[in-house]
C-alpha positions, 0 to 999 in steps of 0.5 A, spaced: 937 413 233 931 415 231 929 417 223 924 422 220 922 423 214 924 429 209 919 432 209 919 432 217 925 436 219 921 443 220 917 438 224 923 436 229 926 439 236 932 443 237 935 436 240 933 432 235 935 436 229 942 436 233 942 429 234 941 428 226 946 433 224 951 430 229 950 423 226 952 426 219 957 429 221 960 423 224 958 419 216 962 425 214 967 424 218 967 416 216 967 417 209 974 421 209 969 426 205 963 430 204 957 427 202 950 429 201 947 428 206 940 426 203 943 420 199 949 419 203 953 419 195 958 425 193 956 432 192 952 431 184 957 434 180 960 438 186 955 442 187 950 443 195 945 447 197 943 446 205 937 445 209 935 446 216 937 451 221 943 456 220 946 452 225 945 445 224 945 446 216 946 440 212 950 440 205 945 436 200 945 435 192 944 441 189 937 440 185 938 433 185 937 428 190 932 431 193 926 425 194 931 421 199 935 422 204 941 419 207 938 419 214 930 416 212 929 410 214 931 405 208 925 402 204 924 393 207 922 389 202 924 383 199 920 384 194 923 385 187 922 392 184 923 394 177 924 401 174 927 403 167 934 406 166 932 413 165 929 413 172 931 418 177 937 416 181 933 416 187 929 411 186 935 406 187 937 408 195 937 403 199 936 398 194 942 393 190 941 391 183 939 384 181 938 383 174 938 388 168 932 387 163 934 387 155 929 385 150 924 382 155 930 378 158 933 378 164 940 378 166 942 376 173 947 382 176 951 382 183 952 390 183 952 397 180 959 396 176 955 389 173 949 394 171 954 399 167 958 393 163 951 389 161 949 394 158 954 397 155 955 390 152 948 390 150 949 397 146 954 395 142 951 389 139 948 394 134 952 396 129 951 403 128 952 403 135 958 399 136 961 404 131 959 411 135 961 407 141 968 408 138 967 415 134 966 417 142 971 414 145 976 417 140 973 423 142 974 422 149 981 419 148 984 426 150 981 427 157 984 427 163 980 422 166 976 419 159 969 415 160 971 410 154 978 408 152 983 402 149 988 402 154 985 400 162 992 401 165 989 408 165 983 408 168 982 406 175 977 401 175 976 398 168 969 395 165 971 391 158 965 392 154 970 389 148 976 388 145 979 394 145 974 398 148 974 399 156 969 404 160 971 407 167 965 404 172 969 409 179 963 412 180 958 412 184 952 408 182 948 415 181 953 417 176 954 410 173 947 411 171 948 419 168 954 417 164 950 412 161 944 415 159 947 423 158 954 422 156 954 415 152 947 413 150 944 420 148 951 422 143 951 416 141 943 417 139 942 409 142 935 408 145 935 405 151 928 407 154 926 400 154 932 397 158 929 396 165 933 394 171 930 389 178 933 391 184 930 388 191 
């Protein structure tokens, strides 16, 4: 199968815009469900827009993801690259975590899951951090599904940040990354513009 960059859809044949559309069908069908097919992650907060031709559209995130698709051809390199937390989450397609920049230390880490908890640890370090954390969890305690709470029997996949505290991390990675950043970290005023992550 042969891929093309975002930029050259309009640029394709008929066959060849078929033949791309049929494979993400096939991804979709795969997945159980229905992914964007630029960053092949579920729909960002539920909600697409569509490329290509009114026949053979494509379901994308809606002003999101745009700069990588699911279909172009994965960045080789073996060299580690490092980006800052507050980066646009498609700089991270194709790539997995290795390790997390904290004070100009360097923590080892083997997924996306790993990348949450380390940081999150690193936060509450801070003491006026640390009482926020709580404040906040407090808060989302009453949700259905709370990013924050003591009781991981009730979350699906459970992070412990401390005693009696636990984060959801049954996310994808680019949702990992806004729930630190926009729900966690900026009500909590914590400054993470120099937490910087490696990944190859």
């Amino acid at each position: 199968m042969t891929y093309y960059l975002t930029n050259a859809w309009d640029n394709l044949t008929q066959e060849e815009k078929t033949a791309v559309v049929e494979q993400a069908r096939k991804a979709q069908d795969k997945a159980n469900r229905t992914i964007c097919l630029w960053c092949g992650e579920l729909l960002h907060n539920g909600e697409c827009d569509y490329t290509g031709s009114y026949q053979h559209k494509r379901e994308i995130c809606k002003n999101y993801c745009k700069g990588v698709r699911y279909f172009d051809m994965p960045r080789q390199t073996n060299t580690p690259i490092t980006h800052p937390l507050y980066a646009n989450p498609s700089e991270f397609v194709g790539y997995e975590p290795v390790a997390v920049m904290l004070n100009n230390e360097s923590l080892p880490v083997a997924s996306w899951k790993e990348v949450y908890q380390t940081v999150l640890q690193y936060c509450i370090q801070d003491f006026a951090c640390s009482e926020r954390l709580v404040a906040l969890k407090c808060s989302m305690s009453t949700q259905k599904q709370p990013l924050l709470s003591s009781k991981p029997d009730e979350m699906n996949c459970p992070v412990e940040i401390c005693e009696d505290l636990y984060a959801e991390a049954d996310y994808s990675f680019h949702i990992l990354l806004q729930n630190l950043t926009d729900r966690i970290f900026t009500p909590i005023e914590f400054n993470f513009y120099d937490i910087k992550i490696i990944v190859q």
